[in-house]
Biopython code that builds the backbone (N, CA, C, O; Angstrom):
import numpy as np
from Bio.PDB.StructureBuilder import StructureBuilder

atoms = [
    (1, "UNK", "N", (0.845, -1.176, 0.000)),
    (1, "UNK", "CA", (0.000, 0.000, 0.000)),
    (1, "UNK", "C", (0.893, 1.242, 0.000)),
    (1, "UNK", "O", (1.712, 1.443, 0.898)),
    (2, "UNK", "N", (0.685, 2.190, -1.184)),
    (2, "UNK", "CA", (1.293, 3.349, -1.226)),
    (2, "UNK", "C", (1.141, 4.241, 0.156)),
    (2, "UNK", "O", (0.180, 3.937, 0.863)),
    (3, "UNK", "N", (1.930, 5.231, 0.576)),
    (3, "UNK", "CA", (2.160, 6.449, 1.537)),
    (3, "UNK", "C", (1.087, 7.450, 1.044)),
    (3, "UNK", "O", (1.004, 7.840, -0.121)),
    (4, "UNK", "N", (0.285, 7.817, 2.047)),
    (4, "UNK", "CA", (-0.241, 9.195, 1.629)),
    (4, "UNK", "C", (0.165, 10.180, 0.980)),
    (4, "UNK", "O", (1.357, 10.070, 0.693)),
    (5, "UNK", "N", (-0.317, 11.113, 0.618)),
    (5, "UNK", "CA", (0.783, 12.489, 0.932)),
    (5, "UNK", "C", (0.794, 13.100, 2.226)),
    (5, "UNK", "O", (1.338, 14.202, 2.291)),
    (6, "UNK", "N", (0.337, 12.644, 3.206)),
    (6, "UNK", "CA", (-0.145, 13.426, 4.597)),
    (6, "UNK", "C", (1.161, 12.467, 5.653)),
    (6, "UNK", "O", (1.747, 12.921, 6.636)),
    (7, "UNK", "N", (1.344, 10.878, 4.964)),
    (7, "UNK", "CA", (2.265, 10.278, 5.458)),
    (7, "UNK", "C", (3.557, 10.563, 5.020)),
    (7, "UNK", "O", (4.593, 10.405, 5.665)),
    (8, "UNK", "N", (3.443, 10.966, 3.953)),
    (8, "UNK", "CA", (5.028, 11.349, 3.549)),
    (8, "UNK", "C", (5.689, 12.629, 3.950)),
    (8, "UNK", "O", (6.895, 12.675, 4.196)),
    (9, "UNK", "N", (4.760, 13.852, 4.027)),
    (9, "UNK", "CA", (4.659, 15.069, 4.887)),
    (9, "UNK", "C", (5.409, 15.103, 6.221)),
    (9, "UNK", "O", (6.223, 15.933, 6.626)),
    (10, "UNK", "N", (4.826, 13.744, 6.935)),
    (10, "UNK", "CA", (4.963, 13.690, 8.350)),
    (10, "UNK", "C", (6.719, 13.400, 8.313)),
    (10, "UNK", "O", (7.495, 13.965, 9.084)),
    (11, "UNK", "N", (7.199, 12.263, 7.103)),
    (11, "UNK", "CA", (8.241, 11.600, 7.296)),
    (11, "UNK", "C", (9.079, 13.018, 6.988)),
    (11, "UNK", "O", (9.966, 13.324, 7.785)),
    (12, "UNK", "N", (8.824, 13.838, 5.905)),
    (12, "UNK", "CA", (9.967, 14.641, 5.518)),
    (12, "UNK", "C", (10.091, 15.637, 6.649)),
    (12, "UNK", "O", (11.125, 16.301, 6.716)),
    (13, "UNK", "N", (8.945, 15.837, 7.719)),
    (13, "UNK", "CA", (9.504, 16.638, 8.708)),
    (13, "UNK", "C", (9.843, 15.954, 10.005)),
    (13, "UNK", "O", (10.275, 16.637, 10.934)),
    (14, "UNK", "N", (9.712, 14.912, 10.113)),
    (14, "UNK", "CA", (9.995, 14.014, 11.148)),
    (14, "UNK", "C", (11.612, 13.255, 11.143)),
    (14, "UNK", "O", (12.251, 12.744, 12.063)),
    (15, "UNK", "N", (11.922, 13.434, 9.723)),
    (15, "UNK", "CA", (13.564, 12.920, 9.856)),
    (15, "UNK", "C", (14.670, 14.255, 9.324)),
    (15, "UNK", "O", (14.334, 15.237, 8.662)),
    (16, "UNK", "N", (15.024, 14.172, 9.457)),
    (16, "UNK", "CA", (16.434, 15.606, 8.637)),
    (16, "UNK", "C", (16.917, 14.823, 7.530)),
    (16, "UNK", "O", (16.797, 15.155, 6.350)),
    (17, "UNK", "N", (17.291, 14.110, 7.815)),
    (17, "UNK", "CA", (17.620, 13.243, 6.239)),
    (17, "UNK", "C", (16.792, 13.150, 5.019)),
    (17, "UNK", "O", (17.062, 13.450, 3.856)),
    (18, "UNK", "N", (15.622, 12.620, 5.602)),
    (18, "UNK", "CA", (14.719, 12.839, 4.563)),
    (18, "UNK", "C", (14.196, 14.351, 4.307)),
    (18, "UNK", "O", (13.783, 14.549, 3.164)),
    (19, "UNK", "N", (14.153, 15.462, 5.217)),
    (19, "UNK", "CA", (14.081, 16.142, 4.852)),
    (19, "UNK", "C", (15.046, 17.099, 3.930)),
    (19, "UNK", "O", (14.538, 17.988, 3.246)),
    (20, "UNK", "N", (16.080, 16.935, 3.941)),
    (20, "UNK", "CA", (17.419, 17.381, 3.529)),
    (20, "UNK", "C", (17.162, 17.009, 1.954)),
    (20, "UNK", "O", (16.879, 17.957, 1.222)),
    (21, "UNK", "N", (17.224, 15.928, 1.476)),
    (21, "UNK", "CA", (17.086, 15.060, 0.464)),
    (21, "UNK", "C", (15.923, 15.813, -0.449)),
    (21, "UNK", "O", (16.154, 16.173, -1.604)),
    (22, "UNK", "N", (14.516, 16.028, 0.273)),
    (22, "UNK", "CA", (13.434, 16.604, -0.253)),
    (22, "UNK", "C", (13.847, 18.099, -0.699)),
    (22, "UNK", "O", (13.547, 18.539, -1.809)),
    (23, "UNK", "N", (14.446, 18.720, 0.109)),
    (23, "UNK", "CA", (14.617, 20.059, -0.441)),
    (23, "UNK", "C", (15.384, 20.152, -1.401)),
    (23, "UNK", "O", (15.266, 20.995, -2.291)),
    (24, "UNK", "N", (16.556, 19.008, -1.313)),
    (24, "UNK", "CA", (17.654, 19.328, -2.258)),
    (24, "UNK", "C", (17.124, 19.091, -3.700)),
    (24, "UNK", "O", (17.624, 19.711, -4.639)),
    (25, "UNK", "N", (15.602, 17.747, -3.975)),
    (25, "UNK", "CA", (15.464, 17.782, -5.084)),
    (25, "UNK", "C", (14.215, 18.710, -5.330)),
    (25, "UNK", "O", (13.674, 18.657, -6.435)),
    (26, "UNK", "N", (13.785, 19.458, -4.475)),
    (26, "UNK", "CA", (13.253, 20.900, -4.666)),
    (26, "UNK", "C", (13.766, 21.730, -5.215)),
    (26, "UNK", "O", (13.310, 22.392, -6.147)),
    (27, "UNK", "N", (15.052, 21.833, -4.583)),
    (27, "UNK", "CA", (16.088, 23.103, -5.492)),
    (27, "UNK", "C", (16.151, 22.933, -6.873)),
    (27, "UNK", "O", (16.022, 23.682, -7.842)),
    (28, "UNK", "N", (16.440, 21.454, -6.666)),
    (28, "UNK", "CA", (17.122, 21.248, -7.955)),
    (28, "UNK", "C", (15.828, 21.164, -9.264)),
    (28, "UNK", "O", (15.976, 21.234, -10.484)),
    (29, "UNK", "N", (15.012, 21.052, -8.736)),
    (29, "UNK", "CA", (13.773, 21.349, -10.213)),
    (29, "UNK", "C", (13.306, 22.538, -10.189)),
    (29, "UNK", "O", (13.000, 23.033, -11.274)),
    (30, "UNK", "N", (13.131, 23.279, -9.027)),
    (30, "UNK", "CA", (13.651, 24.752, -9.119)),
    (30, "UNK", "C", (14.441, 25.267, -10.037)),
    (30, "UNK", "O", (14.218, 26.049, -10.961)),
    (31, "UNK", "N", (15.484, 24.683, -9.634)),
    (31, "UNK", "CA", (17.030, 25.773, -10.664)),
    (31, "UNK", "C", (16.690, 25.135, -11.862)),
    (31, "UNK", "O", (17.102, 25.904, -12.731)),
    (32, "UNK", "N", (16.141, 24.109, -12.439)),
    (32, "UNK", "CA", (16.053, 23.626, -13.899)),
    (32, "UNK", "C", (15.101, 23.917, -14.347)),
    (32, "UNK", "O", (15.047, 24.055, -15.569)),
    (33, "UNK", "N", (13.688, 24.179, -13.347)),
    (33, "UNK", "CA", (12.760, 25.366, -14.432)),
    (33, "UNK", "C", (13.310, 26.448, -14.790)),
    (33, "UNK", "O", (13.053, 26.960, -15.880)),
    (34, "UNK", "N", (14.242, 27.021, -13.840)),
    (34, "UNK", "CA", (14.361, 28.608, -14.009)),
    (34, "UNK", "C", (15.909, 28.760, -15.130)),
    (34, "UNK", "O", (16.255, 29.762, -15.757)),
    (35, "UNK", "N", (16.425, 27.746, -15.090)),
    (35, "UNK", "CA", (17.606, 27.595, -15.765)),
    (35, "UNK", "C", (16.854, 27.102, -17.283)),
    (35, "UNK", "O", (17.634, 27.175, -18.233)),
    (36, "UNK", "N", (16.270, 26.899, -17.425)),
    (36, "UNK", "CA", (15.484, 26.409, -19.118)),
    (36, "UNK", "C", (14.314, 26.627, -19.868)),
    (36, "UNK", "O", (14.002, 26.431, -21.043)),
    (37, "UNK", "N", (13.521, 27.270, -18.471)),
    (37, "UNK", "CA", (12.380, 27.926, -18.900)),
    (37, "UNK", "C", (10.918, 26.937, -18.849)),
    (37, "UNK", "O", (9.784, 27.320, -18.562)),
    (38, "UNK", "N", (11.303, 25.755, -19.175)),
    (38, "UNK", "CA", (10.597, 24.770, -19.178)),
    (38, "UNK", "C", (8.996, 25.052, -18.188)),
    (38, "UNK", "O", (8.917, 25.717, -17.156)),
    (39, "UNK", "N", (8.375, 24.652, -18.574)),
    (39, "UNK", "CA", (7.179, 24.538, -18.064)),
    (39, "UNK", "C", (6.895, 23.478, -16.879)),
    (39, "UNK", "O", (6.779, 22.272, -17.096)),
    (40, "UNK", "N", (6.812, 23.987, -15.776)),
    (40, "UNK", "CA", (6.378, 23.072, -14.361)),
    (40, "UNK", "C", (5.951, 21.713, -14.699)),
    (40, "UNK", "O", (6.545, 20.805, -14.116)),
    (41, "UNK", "N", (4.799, 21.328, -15.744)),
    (41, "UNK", "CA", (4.661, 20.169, -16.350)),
    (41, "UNK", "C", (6.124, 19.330, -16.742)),
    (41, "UNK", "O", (6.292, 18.224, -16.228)),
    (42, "UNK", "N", (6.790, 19.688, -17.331)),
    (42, "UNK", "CA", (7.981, 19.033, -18.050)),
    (42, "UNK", "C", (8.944, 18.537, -16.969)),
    (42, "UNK", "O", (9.724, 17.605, -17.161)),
    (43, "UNK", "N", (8.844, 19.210, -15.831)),
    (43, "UNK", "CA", (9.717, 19.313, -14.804)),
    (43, "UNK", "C", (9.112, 17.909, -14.048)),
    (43, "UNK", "O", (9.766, 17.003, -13.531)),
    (44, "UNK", "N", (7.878, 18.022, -14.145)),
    (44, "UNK", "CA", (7.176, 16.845, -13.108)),
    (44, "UNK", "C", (7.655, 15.759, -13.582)),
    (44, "UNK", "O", (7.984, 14.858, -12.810)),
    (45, "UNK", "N", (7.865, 15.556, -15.709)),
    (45, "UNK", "CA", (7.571, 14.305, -16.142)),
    (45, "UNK", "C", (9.061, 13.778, -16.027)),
    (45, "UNK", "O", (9.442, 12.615, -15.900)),
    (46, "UNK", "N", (9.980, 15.227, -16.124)),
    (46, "UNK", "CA", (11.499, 14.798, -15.828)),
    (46, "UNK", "C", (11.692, 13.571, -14.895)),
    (46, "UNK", "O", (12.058, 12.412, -15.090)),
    (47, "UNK", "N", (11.226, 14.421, -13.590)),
    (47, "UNK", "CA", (11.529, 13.771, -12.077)),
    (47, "UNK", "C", (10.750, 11.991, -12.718)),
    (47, "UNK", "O", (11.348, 10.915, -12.758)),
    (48, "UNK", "N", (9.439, 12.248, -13.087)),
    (48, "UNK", "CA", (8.567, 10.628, -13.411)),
    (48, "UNK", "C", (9.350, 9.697, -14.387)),
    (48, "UNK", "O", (9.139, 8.485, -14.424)),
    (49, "UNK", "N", (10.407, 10.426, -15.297)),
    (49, "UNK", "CA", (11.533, 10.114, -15.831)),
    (49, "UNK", "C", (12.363, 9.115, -14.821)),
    (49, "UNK", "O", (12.540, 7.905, -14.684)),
    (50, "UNK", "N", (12.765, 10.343, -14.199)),
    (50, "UNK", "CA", (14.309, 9.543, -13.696)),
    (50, "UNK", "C", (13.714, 8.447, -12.280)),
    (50, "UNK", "O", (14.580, 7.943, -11.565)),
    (51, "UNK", "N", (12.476, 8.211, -12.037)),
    (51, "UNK", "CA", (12.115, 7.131, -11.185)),
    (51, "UNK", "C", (12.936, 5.653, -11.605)),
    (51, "UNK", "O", (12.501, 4.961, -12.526)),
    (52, "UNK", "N", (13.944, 5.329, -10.965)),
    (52, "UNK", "CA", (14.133, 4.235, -10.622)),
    (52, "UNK", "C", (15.501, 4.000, -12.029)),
    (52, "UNK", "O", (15.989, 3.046, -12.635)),
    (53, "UNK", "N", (15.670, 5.575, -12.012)),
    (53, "UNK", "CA", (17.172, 5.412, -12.868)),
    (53, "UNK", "C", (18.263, 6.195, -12.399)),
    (53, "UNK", "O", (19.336, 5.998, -12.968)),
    (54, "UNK", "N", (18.231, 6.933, -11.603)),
    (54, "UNK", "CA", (18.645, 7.691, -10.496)),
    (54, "UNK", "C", (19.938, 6.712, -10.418)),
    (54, "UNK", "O", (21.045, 7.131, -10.755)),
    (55, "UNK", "N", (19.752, 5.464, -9.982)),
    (55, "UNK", "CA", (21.132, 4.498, -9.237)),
    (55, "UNK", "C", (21.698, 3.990, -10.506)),
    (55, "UNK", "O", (22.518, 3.077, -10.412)),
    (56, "UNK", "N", (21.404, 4.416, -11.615)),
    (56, "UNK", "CA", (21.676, 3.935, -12.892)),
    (56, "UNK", "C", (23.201, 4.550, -13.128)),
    (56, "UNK", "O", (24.124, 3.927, -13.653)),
    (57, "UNK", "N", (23.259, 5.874, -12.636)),
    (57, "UNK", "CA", (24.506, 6.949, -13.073)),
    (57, "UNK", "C", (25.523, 6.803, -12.278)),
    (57, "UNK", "O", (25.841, 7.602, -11.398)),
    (58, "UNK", "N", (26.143, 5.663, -12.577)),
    (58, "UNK", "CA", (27.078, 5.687, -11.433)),
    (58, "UNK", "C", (28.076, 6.003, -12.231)),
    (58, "UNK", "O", (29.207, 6.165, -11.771)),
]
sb = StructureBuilder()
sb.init_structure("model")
sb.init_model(0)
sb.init_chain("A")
sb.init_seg("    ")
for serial, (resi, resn, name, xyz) in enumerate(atoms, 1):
    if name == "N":
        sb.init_residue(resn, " ", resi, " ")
    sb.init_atom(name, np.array(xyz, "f"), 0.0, 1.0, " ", f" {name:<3s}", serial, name[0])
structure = sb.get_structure()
């Protein structure tokens, strides 16, 4: 069974790690809308992109 969003909320302020992690890939689709212009949409499908290829770049 998937995490809420109300459960995942709790985790990103309940650990520093996980919260750390969350912001950093906040920034970082931050700085790549604003660095390309791209549309908030494109940004979402990026991140739905790199699901589960992330450990790929080594």
């Amino acid at each position: 069974m998937p995490f809420s969003d109300k459960q995942m909320f709790e985790a990103i302020e309940s650990n520093i790690d996980v919260k750390e992690c969350f912001t950093k890939i906040s920034e970082a689709c931050k700085e790549l809308q604003s660095k390309t212009g791209c549309p908030v949409d494109d940004v979402d499908r990026f991140l739905e992109f790199t699901i589960g290829k992330w450990d790929n770049l080594r």
